[in-house]
N, C-alpha and C positions, 0 to 999 in steps of 0.2 A: 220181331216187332212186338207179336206181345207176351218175349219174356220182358223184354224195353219195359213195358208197360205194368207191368206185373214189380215191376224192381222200385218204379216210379210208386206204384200205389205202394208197396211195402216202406217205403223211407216216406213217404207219407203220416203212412200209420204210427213209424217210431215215432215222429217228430210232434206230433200229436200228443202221443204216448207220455216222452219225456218233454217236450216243448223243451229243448236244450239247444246252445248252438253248439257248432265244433268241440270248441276251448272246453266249454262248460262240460260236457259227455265226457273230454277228456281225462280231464282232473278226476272227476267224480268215479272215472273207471280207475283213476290211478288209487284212488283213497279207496275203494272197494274191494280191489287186487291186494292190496297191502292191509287190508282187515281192518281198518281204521275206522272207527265208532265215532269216536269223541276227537276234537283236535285243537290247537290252539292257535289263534289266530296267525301270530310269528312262525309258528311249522306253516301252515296252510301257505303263506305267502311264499316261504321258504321251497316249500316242494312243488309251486307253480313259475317259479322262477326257475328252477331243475328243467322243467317239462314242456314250460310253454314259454310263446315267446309274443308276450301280452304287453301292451302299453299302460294303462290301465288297472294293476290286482285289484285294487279297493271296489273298481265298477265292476270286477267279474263276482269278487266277494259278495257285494251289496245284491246283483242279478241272481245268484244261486239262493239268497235268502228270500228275495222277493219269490222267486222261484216254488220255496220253501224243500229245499235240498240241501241248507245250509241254515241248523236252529239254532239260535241262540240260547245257550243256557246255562250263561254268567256272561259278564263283560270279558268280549274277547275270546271267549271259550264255544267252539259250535258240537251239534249233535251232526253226524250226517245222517243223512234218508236215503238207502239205495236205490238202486234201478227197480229192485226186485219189490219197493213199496210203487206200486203204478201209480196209488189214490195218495200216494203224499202221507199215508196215515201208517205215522211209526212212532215206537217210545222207544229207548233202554230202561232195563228197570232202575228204579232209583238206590239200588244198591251199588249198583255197575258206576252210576253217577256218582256217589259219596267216593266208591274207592279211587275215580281215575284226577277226582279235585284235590282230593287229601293228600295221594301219594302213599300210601303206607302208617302214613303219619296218625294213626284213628283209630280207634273202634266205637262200633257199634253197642248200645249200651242201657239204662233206664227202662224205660216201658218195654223198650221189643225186647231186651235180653229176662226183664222180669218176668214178660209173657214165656219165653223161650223156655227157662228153666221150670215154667209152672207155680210160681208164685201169685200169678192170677190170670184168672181165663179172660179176661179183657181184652179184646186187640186194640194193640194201638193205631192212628190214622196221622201218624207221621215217622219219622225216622229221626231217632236221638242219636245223637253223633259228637262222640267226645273227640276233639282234633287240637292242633298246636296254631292252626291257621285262623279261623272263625269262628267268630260266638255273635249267631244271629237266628233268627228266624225266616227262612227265606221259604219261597214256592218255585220250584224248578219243573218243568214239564209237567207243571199239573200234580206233581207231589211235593207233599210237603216235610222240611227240614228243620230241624231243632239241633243245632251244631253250639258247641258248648267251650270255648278256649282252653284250655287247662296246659300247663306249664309239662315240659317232655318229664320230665321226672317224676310225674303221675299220671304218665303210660305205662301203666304194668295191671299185671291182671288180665291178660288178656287171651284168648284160645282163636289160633290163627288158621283157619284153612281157607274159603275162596275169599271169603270175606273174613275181616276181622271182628269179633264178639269181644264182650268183656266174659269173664269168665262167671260162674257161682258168686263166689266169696267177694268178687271186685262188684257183681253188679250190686250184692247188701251193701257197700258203702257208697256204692254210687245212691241208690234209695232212702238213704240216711241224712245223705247231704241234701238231696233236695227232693223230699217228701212230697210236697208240691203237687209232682207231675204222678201221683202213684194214688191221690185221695188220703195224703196228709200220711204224717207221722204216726201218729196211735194205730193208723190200720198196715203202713208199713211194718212195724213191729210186730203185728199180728200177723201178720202172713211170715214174718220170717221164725216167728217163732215156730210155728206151726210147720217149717217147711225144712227138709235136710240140708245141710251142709258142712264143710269141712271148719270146724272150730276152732283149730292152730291156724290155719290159712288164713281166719276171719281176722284171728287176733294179729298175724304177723304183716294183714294187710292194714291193718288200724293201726300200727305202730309208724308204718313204711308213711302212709298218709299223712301222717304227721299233726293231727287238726285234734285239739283236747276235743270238742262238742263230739268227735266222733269216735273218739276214743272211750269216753264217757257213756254212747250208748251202745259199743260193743262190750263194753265191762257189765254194763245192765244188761244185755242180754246174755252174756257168755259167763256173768260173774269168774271173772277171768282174775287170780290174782299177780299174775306176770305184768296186768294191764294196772290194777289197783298200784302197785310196786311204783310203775313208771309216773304214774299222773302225782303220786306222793315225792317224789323225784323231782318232781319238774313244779313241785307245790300249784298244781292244778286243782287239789282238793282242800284248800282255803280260801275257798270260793263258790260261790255258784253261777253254775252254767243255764241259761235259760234261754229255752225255745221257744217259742210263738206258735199260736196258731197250729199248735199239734193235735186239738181235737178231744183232747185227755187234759184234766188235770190231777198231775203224779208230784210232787215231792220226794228222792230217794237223796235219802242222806247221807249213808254209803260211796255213792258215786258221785255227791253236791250237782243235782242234778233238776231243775226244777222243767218242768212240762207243763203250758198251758197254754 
């Protein structure tokens, strides 16, 4: 009688605990057992169809979120919350999140990779992310994202291990292209002058890029004449190129290049 009693007050306490019914514990032990983080909505319905035998998905779906064991963070896309968060209060970092929406398809890049390599002690308070899917500015669990489109064939440059980085020489042309997010162009320049890097690389990734305005400021920094060669080639220098709002005003006639 009172282990009776003892079994009753303990399935009390879970129920309390996780405030779950049956179905719901179920699932959630099945997505926890299989290590699943992140999931998308079509799996989810998908692997409850497998497992359980519910009339209803959408209303178990829609219960685990009110729940808050089921976050949303993208349409259609959920975070889970184990058992093992009792108080409900869990993140993934928002790296884990970049890599599992992108797919491979991305790196990481601009501000954090400039901090990375130490071109400036500034930390950044978002995450730049060059990808094939998204070019928006979004807040996902409370961090935020600056995801930038770029076509597959200016994915390179890049150094891959849990996450993907842009590399050195890929993140100066990323800083080149959009000064912007670095405190402008003229202090861009100034930190890369000031900073090592691989100088064949720089020049072979300014060619690969293909964009005269960027070619143009790794010729002025690299005085590179393999770069001078190509831009007279491609009659890029019967002209001038001119930037905005770079902070400096420069004139270099060399490279037809005007800055201001």
């Amino acid at each position: 009688m009172i282990k009776m009693i003892e079994n009753r007050k303990k399935k009390a306490e879970n129920k309390n605990i996780f405030g779950l019914s049956p179905n719901q514990e179920k699932i959630l032990s099945i997505l926890e057992y299989k290590r699943i983080e992140i999931i998308e909505r079509a799996e989810l319905i998908d692997l409850i169809k497998q497992h359980l035998k519910v009339r209803d998905i959408s209303d178990l779906i829609t219960k685990l979120q009110v729940k808050k064991r089921l976050v949303p963070i993208m349409k259609g896309i959920y975070m889970i919350v184990p058992f093992s968060s009792i108080n409900k209060q869990w993140a993934l970092d928002n790296y884990k999140i970049a890599d599992y929406l992108l797919k491979k398809e991305y790196y990481i890049g601009l501000f954090n990779a400039f901090n990375l390599y130490g071109f400036t002690e500034q930390i950044p308070n978002k995450l730049f992310i060059f990808n094939t899917k998204y070019s928006a500015d979004r807040m996902i669990l409370n961090y935020k994202f600056k995801f930038f489109k770029i076509k597959k064939d200016k994915l390179f440059g890049i150094v891959k291990d849990k996450y993907s980085f842009s590399d050195r020489e890929r993140t100066i042309i990323d800083a080149l292209e959009y000064p912007e997010y670095l405190g402008g162009l003229n202090e861009v320049m100034e930190k890369v002058r000031n900073a090592e890097f691989d100088k064949k690389k720089l020049i072979d990734y300014a060619i690969k890029y293909n964009s005269n305005k960027i070619i143009k400021l790794v010729g002025l920094l690299t005085n590179s004449k393999e770069l001078f060669n190509l831009l007279n080639k491609k009659k890029a220098l019967s002209y001038y190129t001119t930037i905005k709002r770079t902070g400096v005003k420069l004139i270099d006639k060399k490279w037809k290049i005007r800055l201001i």
